[in-house]
Residue, then its C-alpha position, 0 to 999 in steps of 0.5 A: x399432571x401439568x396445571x394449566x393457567x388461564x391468564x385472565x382478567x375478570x369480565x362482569x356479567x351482571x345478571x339479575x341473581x347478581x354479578x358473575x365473574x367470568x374469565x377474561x382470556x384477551x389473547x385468546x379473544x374470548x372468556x371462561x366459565x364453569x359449568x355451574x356458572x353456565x347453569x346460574x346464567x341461564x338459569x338451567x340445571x347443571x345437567x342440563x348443561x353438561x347435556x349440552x356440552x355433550x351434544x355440542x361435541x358430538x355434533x362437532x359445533x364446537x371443537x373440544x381440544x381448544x374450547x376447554x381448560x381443566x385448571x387446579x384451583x384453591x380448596x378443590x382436589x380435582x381441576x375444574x373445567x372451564x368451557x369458553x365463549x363459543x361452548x357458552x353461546x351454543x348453550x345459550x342457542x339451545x336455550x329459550x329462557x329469558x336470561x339465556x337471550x339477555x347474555x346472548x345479546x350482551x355477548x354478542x354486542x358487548x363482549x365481542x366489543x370488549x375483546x376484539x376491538x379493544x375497549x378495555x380499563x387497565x385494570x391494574x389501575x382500579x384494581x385497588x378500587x374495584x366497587x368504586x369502578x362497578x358505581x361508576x358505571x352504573x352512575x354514569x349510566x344513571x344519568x342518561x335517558x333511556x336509548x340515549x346515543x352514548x354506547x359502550x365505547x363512550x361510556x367506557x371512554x368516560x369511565x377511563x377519564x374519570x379513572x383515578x376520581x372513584x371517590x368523587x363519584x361515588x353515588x354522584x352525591x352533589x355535596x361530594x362532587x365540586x361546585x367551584x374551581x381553582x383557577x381565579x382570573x379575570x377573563x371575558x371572551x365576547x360572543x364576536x370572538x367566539x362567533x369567529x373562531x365558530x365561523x372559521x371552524x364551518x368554513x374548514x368543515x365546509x371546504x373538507x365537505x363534512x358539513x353544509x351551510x346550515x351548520x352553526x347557523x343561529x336559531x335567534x339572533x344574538x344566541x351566542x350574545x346570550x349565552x356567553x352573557x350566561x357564562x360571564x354574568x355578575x350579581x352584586x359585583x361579583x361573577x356567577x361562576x368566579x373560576x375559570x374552571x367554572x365558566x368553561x364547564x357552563x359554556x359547554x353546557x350551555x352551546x350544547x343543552x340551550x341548541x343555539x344552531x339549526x345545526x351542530x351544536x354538539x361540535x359547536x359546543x366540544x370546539x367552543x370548549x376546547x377554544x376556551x380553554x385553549x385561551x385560559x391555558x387549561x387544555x390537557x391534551x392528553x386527558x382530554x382526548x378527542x374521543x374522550x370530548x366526544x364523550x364528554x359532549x355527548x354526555x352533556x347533550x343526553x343527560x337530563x335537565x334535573x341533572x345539570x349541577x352533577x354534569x358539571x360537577x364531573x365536568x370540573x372534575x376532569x378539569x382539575x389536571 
């Protein structure tokens, strides 16, 4: 008999009993799972499965020939089957137990996702650190309220951007994470330049009628004034934030968290960032992409008060090349 070879790569389910590694098959958009694997996720019996699948085929819900692969693996004389999403999910249908509709909605508004448009890691990148990517998940998801707006998308953008960083997030450990920058140069931007590059930008927005005139408007006068007073502040004689690394990364806290504006701090913000390093020569456009600022800016925005040091921190992190 002819072995047949799942080409796969690994997809999480974290169920509560614990992770369980399913099959990833991308070209075939959909992931595998064995019949005991099916039982731990839905917390059934293997004979309630295999009853299942039988009724699953003898109604021709789901067609068998393509919905199944029979693979030799190691230390097992006879070749397992695997069952794929579809067979997975009408499972779960005829399934009422808590955990069959938690794996309905995270395939459904997860997976899918994750197989068909496209959000995927290189995993031969962190192959090597796999736990340490598994942390950096959770940690990522630690440090946003509860029904913030930053999806999966985002927060997988974010994990891509921090992809070859592993060690210096494990746990977000303040004394791991940077407090300082590499670059020292003496730089002071006044609030009238950058409230005129922020003009400039309502301006272009405006004529490609993507905002209106409350956009950038000032909540108090002097917003700006006193947040660029923030970034650029002295004591002793000395700067509170000495590399440019450093001040880049409170300016973009501080556009988006203190809500200068009525409106668009976020993209105030994001372009108020980009502005800055643009004028210090520290823009990487190829890390720091337009969906991985928007990332980035969002992550900023939900993250909590108590938590500013680390968001910078991570902020300093993506600026390091």
């Amino acid at each position: 008999m002819k072995k047949k070879i799942i080409k796969n790569e690994i997809i999480i389910y974290q169920a509560k009993s614990g992770a369980i590694e399913l099959k990833g098959d991308f070209n075939k958009e959909t992931v595998w799972a064995t019949q005991a694997q099916i039982a731990d996720i839905f917390e059934i019996n293997r004979t309630v499965v295999t009853k299942h699948i039988g009724n699953i085929f003898k109604s021709k819900e789901v067609e068998s020939k393509s919905n199944v692969q029979k693979v030799h693996i190691a230390n097992s004389d006879k070749p397992v089957a695997f069952y794929s999403l579809d067979i997975i999910l009408a499972i779960g249908y005829r399934t009422n137990s808590v955990k069959a509709i938690r794996f309905r909605k995270w395939a459904t508004s997860v997976l899918r996702k994750h197989l068909v448009v496209g959000y995927t890691i290189n995993c031969s990148r962190i192959a090597k650190n796999y736990d340490e990517f598994l942390k950096a998940v959770e940690q990522v998801k630690k440090v946003l309220p509860d029904g913030g707006v930053v999806d999966a998308k985002n927060a997988l953008e974010l994990i891509k951007m921090f992809a070859d960083t592993w060690f210096s997030l494990d746990a977000f450990d303040k004394s791991k994470l940077p407090k300082s920058g590499i670059t020292k140069k003496q730089v002071n931007f006044t609030a009238t330049e950058i409230t005129k590059a922020l003009r400039e930008l309502k301006q272009e927005l405006i004529s490609k009628k993507e905002t209106t005139d409350m956009f950038g408007m000032e909540r108090e006068n002097d917003s700006i004034a006193s947040i660029m007073g923030n970034v650029f502040q002295t004591f002793d004689g000395k700067d509170v934030y000495p590399s440019v690394e450093e001040k880049a990364a409170h300016l973009l806290y501080f556009m988006v968290k203190n809500h200068p504006f009525v409106d668009g701090n976020k993209r105030s913000g994001a372009f108020a960032f980009v502005w800055f390093l643009k004028k210090v020569n520290l823009l990487n456009t190829s890390r720091l992409t337009p969906t991985a600022l928007t990332a980035l800016t969002l992550l900023v925005a939900e993250s909590k008060p108590k938590d500013k040091e680390q968001i910078v921190g991570l902020i300093l992190i993506l600026l390091k090349k």
